[in-house]
N, C-alpha and C positions, 0 to 999 in steps of 0.2 A: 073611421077608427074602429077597429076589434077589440074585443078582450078576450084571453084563454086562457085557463091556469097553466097549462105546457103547451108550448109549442115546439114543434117538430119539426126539425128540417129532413126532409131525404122519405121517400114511402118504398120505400124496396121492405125487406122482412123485416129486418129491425125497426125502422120505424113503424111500421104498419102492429108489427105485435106490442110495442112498449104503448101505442097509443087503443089497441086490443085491451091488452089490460089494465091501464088506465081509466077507460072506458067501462068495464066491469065494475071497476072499485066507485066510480060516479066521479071522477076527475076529468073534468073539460079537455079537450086538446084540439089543436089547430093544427092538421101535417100541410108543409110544403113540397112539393114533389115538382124536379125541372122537367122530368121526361113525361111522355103522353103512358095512356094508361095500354094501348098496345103492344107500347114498346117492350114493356115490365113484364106484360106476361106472357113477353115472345125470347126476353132473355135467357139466353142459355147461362148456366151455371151449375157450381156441384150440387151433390144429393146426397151425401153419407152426412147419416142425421145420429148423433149420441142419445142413448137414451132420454139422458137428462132434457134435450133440445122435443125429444117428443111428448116426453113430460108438459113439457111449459105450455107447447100448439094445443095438448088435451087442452090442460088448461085454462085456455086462453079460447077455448069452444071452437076450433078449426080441425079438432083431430078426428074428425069423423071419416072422410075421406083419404084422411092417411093408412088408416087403419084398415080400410078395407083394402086398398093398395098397394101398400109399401111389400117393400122384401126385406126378408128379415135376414142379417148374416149371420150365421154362429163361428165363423173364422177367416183368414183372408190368407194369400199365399203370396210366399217370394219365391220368386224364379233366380237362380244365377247356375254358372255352371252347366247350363242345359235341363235342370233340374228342377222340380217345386219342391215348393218345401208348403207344409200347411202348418198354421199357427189359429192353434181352437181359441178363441176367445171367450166362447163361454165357461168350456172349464177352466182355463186359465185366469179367468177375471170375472167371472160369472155375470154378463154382460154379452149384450150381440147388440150392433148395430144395425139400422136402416138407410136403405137405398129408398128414398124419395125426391125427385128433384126438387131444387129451387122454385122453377117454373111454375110447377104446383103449388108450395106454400104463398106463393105468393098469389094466384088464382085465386087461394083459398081464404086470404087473409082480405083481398082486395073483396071478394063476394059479401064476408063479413061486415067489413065497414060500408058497404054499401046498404044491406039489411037494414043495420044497426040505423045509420043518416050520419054516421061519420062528417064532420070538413075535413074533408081533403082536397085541399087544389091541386090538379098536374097544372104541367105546365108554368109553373111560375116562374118566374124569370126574374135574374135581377135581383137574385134572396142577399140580404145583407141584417148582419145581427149589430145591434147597438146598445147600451149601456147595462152591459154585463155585471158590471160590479155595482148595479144600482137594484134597488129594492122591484123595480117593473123594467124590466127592457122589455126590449121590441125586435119584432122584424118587420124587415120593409122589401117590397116584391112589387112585379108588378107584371099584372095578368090581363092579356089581351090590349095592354096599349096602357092601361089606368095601374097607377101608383096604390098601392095599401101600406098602412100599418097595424101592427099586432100588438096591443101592450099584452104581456106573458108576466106570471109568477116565475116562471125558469123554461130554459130554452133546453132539448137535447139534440144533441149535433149528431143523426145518424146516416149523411148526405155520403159518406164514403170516404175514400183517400183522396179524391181530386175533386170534395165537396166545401163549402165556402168556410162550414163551423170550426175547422182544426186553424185555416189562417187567421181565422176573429182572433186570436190569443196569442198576447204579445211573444216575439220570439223572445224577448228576455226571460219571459217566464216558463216559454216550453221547452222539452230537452226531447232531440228527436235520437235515436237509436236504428241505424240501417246499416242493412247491408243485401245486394243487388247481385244475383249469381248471372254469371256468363252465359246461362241459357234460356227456353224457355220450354214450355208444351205445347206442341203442336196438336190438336184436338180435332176427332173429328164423330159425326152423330151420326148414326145411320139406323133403318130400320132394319137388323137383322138381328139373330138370333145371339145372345150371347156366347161368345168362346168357351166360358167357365160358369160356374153358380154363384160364385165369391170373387171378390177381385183380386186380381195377379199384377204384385209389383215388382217386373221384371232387370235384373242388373245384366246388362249386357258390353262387349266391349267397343257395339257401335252407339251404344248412348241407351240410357234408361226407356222402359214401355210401361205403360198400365191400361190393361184390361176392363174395362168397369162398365156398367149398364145404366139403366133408365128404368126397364122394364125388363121382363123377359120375353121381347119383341124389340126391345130398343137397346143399342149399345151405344157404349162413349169410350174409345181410343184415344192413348196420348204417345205421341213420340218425344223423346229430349231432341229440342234442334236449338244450333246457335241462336243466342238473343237476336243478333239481326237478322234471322232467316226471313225470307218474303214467301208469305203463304202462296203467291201464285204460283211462284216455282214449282208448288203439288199438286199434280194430280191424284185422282182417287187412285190407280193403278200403282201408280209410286208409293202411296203412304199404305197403302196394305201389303204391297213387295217389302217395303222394307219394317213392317210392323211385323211379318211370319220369320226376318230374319233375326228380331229380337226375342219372341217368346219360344218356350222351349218348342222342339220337335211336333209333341204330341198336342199341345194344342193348335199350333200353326197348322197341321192336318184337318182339323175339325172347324177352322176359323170361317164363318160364313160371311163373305165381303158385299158389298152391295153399294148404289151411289148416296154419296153425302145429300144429308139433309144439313146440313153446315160446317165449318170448318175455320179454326183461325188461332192463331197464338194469344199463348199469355206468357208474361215474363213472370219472371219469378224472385219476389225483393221478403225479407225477412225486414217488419218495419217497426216503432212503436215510439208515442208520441206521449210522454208523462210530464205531467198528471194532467190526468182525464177528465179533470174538473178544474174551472175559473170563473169565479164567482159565483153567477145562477146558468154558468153551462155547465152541463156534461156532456162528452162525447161517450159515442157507443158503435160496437163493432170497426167498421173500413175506418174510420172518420180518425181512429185512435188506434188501433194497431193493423197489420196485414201479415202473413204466414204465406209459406208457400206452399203450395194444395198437398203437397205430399202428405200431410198427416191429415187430411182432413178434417182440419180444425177451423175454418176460416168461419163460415156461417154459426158452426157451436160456438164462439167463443162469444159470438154478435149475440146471440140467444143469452148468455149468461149473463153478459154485460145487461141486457133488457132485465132480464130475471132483477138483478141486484138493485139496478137504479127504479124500478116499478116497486121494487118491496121498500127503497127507499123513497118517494117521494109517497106511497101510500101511508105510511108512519107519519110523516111529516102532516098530510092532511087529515087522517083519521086520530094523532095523538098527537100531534103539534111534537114530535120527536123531529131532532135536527141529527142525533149519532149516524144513522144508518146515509144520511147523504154527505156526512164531515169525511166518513169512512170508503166510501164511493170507491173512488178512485184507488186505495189500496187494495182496495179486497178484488174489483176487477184485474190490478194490474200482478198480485200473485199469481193467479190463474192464466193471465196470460202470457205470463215467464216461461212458466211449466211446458205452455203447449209453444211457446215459440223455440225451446231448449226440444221438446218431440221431436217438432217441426223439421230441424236444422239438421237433426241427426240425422232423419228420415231421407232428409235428401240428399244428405252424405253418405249412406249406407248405400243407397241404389243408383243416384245419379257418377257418369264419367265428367268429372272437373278435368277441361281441359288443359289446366297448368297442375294438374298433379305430378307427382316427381314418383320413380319407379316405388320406392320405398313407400309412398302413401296407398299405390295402388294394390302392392301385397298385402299391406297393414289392412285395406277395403277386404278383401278376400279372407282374410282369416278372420275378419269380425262378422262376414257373412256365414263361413263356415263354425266358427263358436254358437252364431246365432242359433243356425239350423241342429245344431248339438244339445245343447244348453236350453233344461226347462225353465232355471230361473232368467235366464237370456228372454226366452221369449215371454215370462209372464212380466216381463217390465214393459217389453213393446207391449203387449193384449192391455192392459191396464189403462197404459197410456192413452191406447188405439179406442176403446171404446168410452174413454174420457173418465179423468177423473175427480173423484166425489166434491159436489160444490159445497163449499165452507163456505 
């Protein structure tokens, strides 16, 4: 039998930084992790990182590496019409975001706890949460063939959407909010040259595109394709044919194509699971909400939720305060309203909904063209886009 004051399910970023700063503050923590440790730092995932999100990694003693690497944007562009349009973020919002992958932060965070002497188990298998609503639960796993238990002061559930913490909580008590669009993004990495220096969220009438990178060495292409498209159907030749037929002219000329270093769908579901707390869990980031990458809020949102619930349970041990963890779950779930309302529009504005009706499609076109008109139009998208201010 173990004991930890937290324990953690899930060591992708969120849990790896919530038990980061934990660890700072002199708070025990125990992570569970089901994947192996190469898997995590071979997973591809986004990289537009909000300031607030780069704040926290300083923070949290991992921003070293960021800082000498990252790219910095000062605005991002929509394509429709044949056309861009740029939208400056820093004037507009006084605010630029960062292109850093996931991959990295997570590199970064996994080196850390490794430093540090961190517990973190991969590999565990079999994670299961037990007496939630009791002063000590537990988790129980079992690694390598042998059974463990954990008695924990409070659990946080950062394993994901398809991780074990969100089903521990009775459905009577949880209230899920979804909705599932007809498509998906077809993604692909390659090592070549960026198209553009800023990302391009292209609206087209064969289906939305976005432009975006890794590095200025590395890019990341997305196509809109049916939810059930089968990535084998593409080849590299196909997804760059039909990637110059979505973005405007002039960058399709410039576009430097090369073969995939990987490639494969994501769907795209608008999701959220309240309240985000039961008894001595909390959930944090995938585990409790999911956004569809259009606004690039998925990982920021996972960082906030850590921010909130770390300044809460560090109160609680440093001042024997219970407000900031009673509050939990509201203060993360305003914030994530906000960006799931971005979110939605974001991909209303540029993706083709195959049951739209003529009248939604003009109604799309003139709020593109407002956009690209309209300074107060677009200091609401820059605002948004480079995230806003955490309360």
């Amino acid at each position: 039998m173990m004991r930890t004051q937290v324990g953690i399910v899930g060591g992708g970023p969120a849990g790896l930084l919530l038990a980061r700063l934990l660890g700072l503050a002199g708070i025990d923590t125990v992570v569970l992790e089901r994947r192996t440790p190469e898997y995590l730092r071979a997973r591809v995932r986004a990289g537009l990182l909000e300031q607030g999100t780069v704040d926290l990694l300083t923070e949290a003693g991992v921003g070293d590496r960021l800082a000498r690497e990252r790219l910095i944007h000062e605005g991002v562009e929509l394509a429709f019409d044949g056309r861009r349009h740029r939208i400056d973020l820093k004037n507009l919002a006084g605010k630029v975001v960062t292109i850093y992958g996931q991959a990295e932060i997570q590199k970064d965070l996994m080196a850390a706890h490794e430093a540090a002497g961190t517990h973190v188990v991969y590999e565990a298998e079999d994670v299961s949460l037990h007496g939630l609503m009791n002063d000590k639960p537990q988790l129980r796993y079992h690694e390598g063939g042998a059974a463990h238990e954990i008695d924990c002061d409070f659990i946080a559930g950062c394993d994901g959407f398809h991780g074990v913490s969100r089903q521990a909580i009775p459905q009577e008590v949880i209230r899920i909010y979804d909705r599932v669009y007809p498509f998906g993004w077809l993604g692909i990495l390659s090592d070549t040259r960026p198209v553009n220096h800023e990302l391009i969220y292209a609206n087209h009438e064969r289906g939305f595109a976005l432009c975006t990178m890794r590095s200025m060495t590395r890019s990341r292409y997305y196509l809109q394709v049916p939810v059930d498209e089968d990535v084998a159907d593409w080849s590299d030749e196909r997804f760059w044919t039909e990637l110059k037929r979505r973005i405007p002219a002039d960058a399709a000329a410039t576009l430097q194509t090369g073969p995939r270093l990987e490639m494969s769908i994501a769907p795209l579901r608008s999701f959220v699971a309240e309240p985000m707390r039961h008894g001595r869990l909390f959930l944090a980031g995938d585990a409790a909400h999911i956004v569809p990458p259009t606004g690039a809020k998925g990982l920021n949102l996972a960082a906030a939720d850590v921010r909130f619930l770390a300044e809460a349970l560090v109160a609680h041990y440093k001042s024997g305060r219970s407000d900031l963890m009673d509050g939990y779950s509201a203060r993360c779930l305003k914030r994530v309203w906000k960006a799931q309302r971005f979110s939605w529009w974001m991909t209303g504005l540029t993706h083709r909904f195959p049951e739209a009706s003529p009248f939604e499609r003009r109604a799309q076109s003139a709020e593109l063209a407002y956009l690209a008109g309209s300074k107060a139009a677009q200091t609401a998208l820059a605002e948004n886009y480079v995230g806003l201010p955490i309360e």
